[in-house]
C-alpha positions, -999 to 999 in steps of 0.1 A, spaced: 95 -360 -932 125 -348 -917 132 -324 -887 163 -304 -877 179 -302 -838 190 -271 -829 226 -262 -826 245 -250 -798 268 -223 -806 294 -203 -782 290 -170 -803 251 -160 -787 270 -140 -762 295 -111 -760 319 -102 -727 332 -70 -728 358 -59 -696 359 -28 -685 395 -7 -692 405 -7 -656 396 -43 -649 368 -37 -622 339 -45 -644 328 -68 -667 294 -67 -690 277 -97 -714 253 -89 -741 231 -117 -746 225 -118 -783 188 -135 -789 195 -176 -802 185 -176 -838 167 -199 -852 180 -237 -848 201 -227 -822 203 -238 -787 199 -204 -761 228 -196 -737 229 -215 -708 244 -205 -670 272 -230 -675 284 -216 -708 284 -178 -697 301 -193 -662 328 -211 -686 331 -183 -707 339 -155 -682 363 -181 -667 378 -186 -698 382 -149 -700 400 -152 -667 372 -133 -653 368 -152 -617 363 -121 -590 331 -104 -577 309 -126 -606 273 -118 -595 260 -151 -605 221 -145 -593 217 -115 -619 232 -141 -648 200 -163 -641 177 -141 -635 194 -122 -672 184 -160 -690 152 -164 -672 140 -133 -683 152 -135 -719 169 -103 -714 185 -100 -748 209 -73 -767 209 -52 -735 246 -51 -715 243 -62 -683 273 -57 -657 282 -95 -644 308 -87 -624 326 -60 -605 354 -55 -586 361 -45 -553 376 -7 -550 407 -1 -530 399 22 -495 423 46 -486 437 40 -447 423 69 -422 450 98 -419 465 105 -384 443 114 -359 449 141 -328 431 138 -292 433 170 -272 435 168 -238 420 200 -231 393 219 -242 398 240 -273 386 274 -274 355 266 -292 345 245 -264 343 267 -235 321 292 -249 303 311 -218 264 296 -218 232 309 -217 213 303 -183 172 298 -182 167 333 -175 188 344 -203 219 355 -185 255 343 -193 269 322 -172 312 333 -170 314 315 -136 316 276 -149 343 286 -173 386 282 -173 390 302 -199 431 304 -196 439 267 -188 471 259 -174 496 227 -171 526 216 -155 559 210 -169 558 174 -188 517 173 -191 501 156 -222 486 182 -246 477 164 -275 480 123 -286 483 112 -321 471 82 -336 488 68 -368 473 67 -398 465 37 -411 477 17 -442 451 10 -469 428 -18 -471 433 -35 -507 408 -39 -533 409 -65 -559 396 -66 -600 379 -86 -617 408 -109 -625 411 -117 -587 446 -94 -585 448 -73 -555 450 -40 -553 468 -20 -529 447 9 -507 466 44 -506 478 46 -474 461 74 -451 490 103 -443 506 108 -414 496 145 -411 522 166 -386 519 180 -351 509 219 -349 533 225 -320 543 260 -311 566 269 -280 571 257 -256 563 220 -265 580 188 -274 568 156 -292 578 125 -285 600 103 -301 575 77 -318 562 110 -329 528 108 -311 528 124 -282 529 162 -275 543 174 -242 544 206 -226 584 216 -217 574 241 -191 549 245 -166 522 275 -179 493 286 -199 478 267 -232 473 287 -258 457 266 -293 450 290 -323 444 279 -357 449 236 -347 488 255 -330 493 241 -298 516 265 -275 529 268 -238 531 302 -225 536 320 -193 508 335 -172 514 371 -161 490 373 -132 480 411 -122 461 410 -88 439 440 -94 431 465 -118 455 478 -148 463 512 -135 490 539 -126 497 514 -104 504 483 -127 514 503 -163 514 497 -204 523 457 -207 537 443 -236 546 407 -229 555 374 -240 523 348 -225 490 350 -212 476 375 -189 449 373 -164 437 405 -148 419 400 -118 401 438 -116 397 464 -146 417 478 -170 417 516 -170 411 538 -193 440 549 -212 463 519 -209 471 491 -230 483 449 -231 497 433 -256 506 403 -256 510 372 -276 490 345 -257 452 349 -239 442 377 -224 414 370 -193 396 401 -176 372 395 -142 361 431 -145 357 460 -170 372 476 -203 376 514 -200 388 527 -230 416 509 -237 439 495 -263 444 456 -263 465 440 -288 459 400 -283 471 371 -307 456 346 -287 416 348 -275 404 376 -252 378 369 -225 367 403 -206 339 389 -180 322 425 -174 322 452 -201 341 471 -229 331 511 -223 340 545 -223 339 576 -245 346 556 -278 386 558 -277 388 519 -269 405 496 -296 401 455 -288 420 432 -317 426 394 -310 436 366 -335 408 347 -326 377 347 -305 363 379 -282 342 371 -251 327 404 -236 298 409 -216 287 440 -230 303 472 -257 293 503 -262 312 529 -281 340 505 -287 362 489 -317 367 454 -320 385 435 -347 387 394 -345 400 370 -361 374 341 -350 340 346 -333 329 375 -314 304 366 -289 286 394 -265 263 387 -234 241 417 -234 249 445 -263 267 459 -285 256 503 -289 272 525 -314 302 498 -321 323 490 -348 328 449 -349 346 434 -377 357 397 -376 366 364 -403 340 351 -379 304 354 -364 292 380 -342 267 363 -317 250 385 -289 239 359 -265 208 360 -242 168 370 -243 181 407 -246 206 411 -266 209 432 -292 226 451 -316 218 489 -317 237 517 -341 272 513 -356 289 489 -379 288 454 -374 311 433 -402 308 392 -402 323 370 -429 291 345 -423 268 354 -396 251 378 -373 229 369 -347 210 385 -323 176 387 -301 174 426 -313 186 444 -349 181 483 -343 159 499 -322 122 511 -318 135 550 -325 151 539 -360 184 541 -350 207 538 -379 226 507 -376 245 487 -405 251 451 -406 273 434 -431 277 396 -438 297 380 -471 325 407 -458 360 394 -466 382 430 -459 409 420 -485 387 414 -510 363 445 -505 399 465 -502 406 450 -533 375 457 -551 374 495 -542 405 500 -551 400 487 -586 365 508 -586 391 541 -577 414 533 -600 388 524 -629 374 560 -618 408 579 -620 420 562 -656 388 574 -669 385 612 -656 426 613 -666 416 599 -702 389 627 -707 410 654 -699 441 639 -717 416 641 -746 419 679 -744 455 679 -741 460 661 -771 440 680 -795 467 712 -784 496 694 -793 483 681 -824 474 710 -835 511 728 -826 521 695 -844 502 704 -877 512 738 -874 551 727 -868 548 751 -836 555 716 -814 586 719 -795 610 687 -782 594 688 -747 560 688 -764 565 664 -786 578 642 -759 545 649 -740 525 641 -767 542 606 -771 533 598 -737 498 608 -740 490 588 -770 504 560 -754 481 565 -720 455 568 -746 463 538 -767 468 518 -734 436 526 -714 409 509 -729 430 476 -721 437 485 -688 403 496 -679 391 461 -694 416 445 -670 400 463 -638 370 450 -649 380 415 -653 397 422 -616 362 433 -606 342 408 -617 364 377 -602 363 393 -570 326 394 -572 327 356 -579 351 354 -548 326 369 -529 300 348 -545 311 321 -526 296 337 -491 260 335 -506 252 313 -477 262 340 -448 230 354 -428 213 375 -407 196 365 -378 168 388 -357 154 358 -335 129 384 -319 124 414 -334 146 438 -367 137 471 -367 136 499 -398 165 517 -396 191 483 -400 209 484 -436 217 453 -443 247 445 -468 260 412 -485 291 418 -499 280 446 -529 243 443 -521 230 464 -497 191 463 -483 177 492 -462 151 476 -436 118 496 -442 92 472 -415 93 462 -386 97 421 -386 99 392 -358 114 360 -355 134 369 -394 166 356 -411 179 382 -437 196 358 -464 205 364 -502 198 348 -531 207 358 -567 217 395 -560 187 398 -542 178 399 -503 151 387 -489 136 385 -457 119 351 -438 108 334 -410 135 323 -385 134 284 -378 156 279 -347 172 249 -352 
């Protein structure tokens, strides 16, 4: 009786290398009869073979044979993926507007004491250090080649005037002794007009160059413009401010409704009633805002146990927040959220024009069932006839254009899509009487509700508990 050994054979297995060269997979085909099963040495010789010598994870070959895991690909080795460098960083040395927001005290009050909201430096001072970025930290594949990291980028300085960077490039200085102004990441130096009392007969219009800090009021009637901050210890009476920079007014912004405030960025007021107010950034009130129209790319926040926001027309790209929405007597008061003004602009004007190219196509209609007529009755004269070619053309032409107005329409609405995550928040009480808007969709407020977050999901708003977080 005679017996046969079993054969070793090198073709029980199959490595397969990925495209790119950081992986590498094995089928382990199941020994046939007669034949010997792979062993750890001959997959280890193979993949060397293969010149397959990096990132081999040898612990998941053995536990692979021990397991008689057959026919399935398993991934043996992989590679090690390059790492970009980190870009260029910045260190201010001062604090940025979004840092010196006034507070909120125990009692609810705003604290405008412990704050510098114009913050000034002498000639020479550090505003801003750079670090360099940083090269990339090399990978390698499965072949033991290296490859390089991208290195991270040496992103630029946002200087403005008044400044200077170094010669290594990272180091910004100020050239002149005066007031930092940083909007949008821009870091400036600009002069400080100081006015020791109020804005009156006394003091004048100002249009100027720098930052102005107003020790008293501002009268009614007057104006400041001005390209820097603009810092107010006392009141707002009715008057017209025209700020690029941030605009801090410590008491409040009143009057008989003929004020007008518009910064580039952020709004600190104590209190507004009657008033306008357009920001670029954040608008943040201590108290109240009555009967007001405040429209910012921002939030609006009314700080503080009482605040509130009662009648007018509030406008936020993502949030409005407040202890009060409306008031107990129904007072009508609209707040919007998802606004973006150019594309709302944008969208009414294609509903207008959608509106005017339809009316003008129904009464061209009329018009051209004249002048076919004089045509079939050869009664048409040249002028006519010139008319009527125009009119067919309109006619020919408007079902395209009014499809384009509606494509116009419907990609701004997927623009404005994009907001779905804007709110707004009643963290005590929202009263009936609040209309509250998300872009297109509106909501009228019918109940009472505490402690709420008004938020919208799938064309629809709905109305929940508020979670401080």
């Amino acid at each position: 009786m005679s017996t046969t050994s079993p054969q070793s054979t090198k073709k029980n297995f199959q490595i397969t290398a990925a495209k790119d060269s950081m992986s590498a997979s094995i089928i382990i085909k199941k020994p046939m009869e007669n034949e010997f099963p792979s062993s750890f040495d001959d997959i280890m010789a193979a993949l060397e073979a293969e010149g397959i010598i990096f990132g081999i994870n040898e612990e998941l070959i053995k536990k692979t044979l021990q397991e008689h895991n057959y026919n399935n690909p398993i991934q043996v080795a992989e590679g090690e993926k390059p790492k970009k460098g980190k870009n260029s960083e910045f260190k201010y040395h001062f604090e940025t507007a979004q840092n010196h927001k006034p507070q909120v005290d125990d009692d609810g009050r705003i604290d405008y004491k412990n704050i510098n909201f114009i913050q000034n430096i002498e000639e020479g001072g550090i505003l801003v250090t750079r670090t360099p970025a940083q090269p990339g930290i090399p990978g390698k594949n499965i072949y033991g080649k290296e490859i390089k990291g991208p290195d991270g980028r040496e992103l630029p300085f946002k200087n403005g005037a008044n400044t200077a960077i170094s010669d290594d490039g990272n180091t910004l200085t100020a050239t002149c002794s005066g007031a930092i102004v940083f909007l949008y990441k821009k870091v400036s130096v600009n002069d400080i007009m100081l006015i020791k009392g109020d804005v009156d007969f006394n003091v004048g219009n100002l249009d100027c160059r720098g930052s102005v800090k107003v020790s008293g009021n501002i009268k009614t009637g007057f104006y400041i413009k001005t390209d820097g901050d603009l810092e107010v210890n006392g009141n707002v009476e009715d008057a017209n401010l025209d700020v690029q920079g941030n605009i801090m007014i410590k008491g409040g912004f009143f009057g008989k409704g003929e004020g007008v405030m518009k910064a580039g960025g952020e709004v600190y007021v104590k209190f507004v009633e009657g008033q306008k107010i357009f920001a670029g950034r954040d608008i943040v009130l201590g108290g109240e805002a009555i009967n007001c129209q405040l429209e910012t790319q921002g939030n609006v926040i009314v700080k503080g146990q009482k605040g509130k926001i009662v009648g007018g027309v509030t406008k936020a790209k993502k949030e409005i927040k407040a202890s009060y929405l409306g008031s107990e007597s129904g007072t009508q008061t609209e707040l919007s959220v998802a606004y973006d003004p150019e594309l709302m602009t944008k969208y009414y004007q294609c509903v207008k024009e959608s509106e005017r190219l339809t009316a003008d196509g129904k009464r061209i209609r009329d018009v051209l069932v004249g002048l076919v007529r004089l045509k079939i009755d050869g009664k048409i004269t040249a002028e006519q006839s010139e008319v009527l070619n125009k009119l067919k053309k309109f006619k020919d032409e408007l079902p395209e254009n009014l499809k384009k107005l509606e494509e116009e329409k419907e990609a701004i609405k997927i623009e404005l899509k994009k907001l779905d995550d804007a709110q707004i928040i009643a963290e005590k009480k929202v009263y009936p009487g609040v209309k509250a808007s998300f872009g297109l969709v509106y909501r009228e407020i019918m109940d009472e509700s505490e402690c709420c977050v008004i938020r919208i999901d799938n064309d629809k708003i709905f109305i929940s508990e508020y979670h401080p977080s």
